[in-house]
N, C-alpha and C positions, 0 to 999 in steps of 0.2 A: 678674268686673270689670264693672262697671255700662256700659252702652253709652255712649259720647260723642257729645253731641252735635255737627255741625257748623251755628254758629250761622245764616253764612250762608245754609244748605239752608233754615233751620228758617224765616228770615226772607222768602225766596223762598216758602216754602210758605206762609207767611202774606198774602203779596200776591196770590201766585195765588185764595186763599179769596175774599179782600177784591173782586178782578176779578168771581169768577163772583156772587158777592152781588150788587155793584153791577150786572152786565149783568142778573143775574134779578130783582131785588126794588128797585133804585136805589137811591142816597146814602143818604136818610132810613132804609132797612131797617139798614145795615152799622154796627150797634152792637159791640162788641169781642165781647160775648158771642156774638151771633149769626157774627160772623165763627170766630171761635174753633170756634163749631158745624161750619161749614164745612170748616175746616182740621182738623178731628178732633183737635184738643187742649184742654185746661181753659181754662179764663178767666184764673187764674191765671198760666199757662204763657204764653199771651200775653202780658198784663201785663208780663211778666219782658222781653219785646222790646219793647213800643208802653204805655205808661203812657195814651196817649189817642189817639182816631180819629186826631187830625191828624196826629202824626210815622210814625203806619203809615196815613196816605195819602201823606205825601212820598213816603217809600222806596217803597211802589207805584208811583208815578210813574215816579219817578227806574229803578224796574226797567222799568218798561214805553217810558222813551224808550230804554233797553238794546237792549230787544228788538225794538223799532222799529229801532235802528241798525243791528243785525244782517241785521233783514229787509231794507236798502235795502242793504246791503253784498252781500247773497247776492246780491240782483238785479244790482246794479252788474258782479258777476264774471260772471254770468249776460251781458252787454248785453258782452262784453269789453274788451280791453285799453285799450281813446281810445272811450267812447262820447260820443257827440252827449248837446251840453249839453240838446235838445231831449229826448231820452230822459231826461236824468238828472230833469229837471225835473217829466217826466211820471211816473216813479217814485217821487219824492219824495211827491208830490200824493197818486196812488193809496193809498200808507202809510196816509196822513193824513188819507184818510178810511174811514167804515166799510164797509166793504166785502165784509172776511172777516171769521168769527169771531172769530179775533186781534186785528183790528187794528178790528173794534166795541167790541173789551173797553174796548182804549187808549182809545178814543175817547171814551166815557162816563168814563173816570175822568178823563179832561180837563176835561171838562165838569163831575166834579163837583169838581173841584183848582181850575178857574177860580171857580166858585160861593164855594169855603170861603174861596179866596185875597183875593175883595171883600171881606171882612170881618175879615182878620186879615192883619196886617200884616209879618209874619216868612214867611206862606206866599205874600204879593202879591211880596216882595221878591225872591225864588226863580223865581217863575212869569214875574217880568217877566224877570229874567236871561236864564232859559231862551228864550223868546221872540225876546228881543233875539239871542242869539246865533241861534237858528235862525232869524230873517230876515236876518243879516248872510250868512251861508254863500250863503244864495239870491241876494242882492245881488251880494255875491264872482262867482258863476254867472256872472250877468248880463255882470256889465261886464266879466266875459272875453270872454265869448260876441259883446260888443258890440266887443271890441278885437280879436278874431278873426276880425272880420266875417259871421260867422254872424247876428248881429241889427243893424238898419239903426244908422248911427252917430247917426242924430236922436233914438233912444228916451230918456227918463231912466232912467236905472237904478233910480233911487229909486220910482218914480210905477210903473215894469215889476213892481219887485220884489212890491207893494205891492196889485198887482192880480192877481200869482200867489198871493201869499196870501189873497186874497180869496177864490181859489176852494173853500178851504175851508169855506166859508160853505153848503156844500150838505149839509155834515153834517146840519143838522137836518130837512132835504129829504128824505136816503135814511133817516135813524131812523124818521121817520111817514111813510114812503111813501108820501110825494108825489112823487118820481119814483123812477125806478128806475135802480141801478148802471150801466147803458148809456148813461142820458142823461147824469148825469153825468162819464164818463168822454167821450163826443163832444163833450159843450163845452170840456171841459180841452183836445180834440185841435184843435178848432174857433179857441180861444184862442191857443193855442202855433204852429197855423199863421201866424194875422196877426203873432205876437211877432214868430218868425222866416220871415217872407217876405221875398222874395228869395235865401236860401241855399237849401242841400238840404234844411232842415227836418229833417233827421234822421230819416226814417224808413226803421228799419234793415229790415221787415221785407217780406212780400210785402202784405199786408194794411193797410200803412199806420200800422201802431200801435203801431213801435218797439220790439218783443220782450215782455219778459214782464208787463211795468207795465201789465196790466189785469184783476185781480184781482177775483173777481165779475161782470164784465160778462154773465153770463148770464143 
């Protein structure tokens, strides 16, 4: 009996290809063929899942905000049962940027999902969704945080929300090492103190850095 395949393995094995392509060689290198290279099966044989770059770069994504989820989830159980919105925040961030090898991979295929998505309008309409909802969640945060009293009742939530994701803005800082994983993790913590001054700030640990949300910093 011919072995079966299971498609979603096959489909996951193919993004994983497409990740290590994109982190070694960029966008422009991860042609089907060359992917396909990587993933040790035909051209073909791909084809048969991704007809063209674009729809085996969604599913890429779409796996890798997966695995993203997962990693803030482990850390989440990690920080235990009611962690400080101050922790959660700062978890979230570290994900988000490139940091670890994992979560470099994510981080270039973002960048090259934002690229393809200015130009095509089925992939802009997904990546804004996406977006949209991952700043709502952060928002949600906030104005608990704010109703909690944990962050002063004058902040906007909106303008708060707005500035924590800004700090994502250092991904291209630590990609050409211009600064280093330390520096920006100190300004996230630099940042999250003035958000939330006047509470406890959240810092669960002896160190000040809220347990496991600093990935890289060495």
């Amino acid at each position: 009996m011919p072995k079966q395949v299971d498609h979603r393995e096959r489909r996951e094995q193919i993004a994983h290809a497409l990740w290590r392509v994109v982190d070694r060689d960029g966008w422009s290198k991860a042609t089907l063929r060359e992917v396909a290279r990587e993933a040790g099966i035909s051209l073909g044989q791909l084809q048969h899942y991704f007809s063209s770059r674009t729809p085996m770069l969604t599913f890429a994504m779409e796996f890798a905000a997966e695995a993203t989820s997962e990693r803030v989830e482990q850390g989440m159980t990690a920080l235990g049962s009611a962690p400080h919105p101050r922790q959660v925040l700062r978890l979230v961030l570290a994900e988000m940027l490139p940091l670890r090898p994992e979560s470099r991979a994510s981080s270039r295929m973002n960048a090259a999902y934002v690229l393809e998505a200015l130009h095509d309008e089925s992939l802009r309409a997904k990546a804004c969704a996406g977006l949209r909802d991952g700043r709502a969640m952060v928002e949600q945060l906030i104005r608990q945080a704010i109703a909690d009293g944990q962050i002063p009742a004058d902040r906007d939530p909106g303008i708060e929300t707005d500035l924590i994701l800004a700090l994502t803005g250092f991904t291209p800082l630590l990609e050409l090492d211009v600064i280093r994983p330390q520096a920006a993790l100190d300004a996230i913590d630099a940042h999250l103190d003035r958000l939330f001054a006047g509470g406890d700030g959240g810092r669960g640990e002896p160190d000040g850095r809220g347990g496991p949300a600093g990935p890289g910093a060495a």
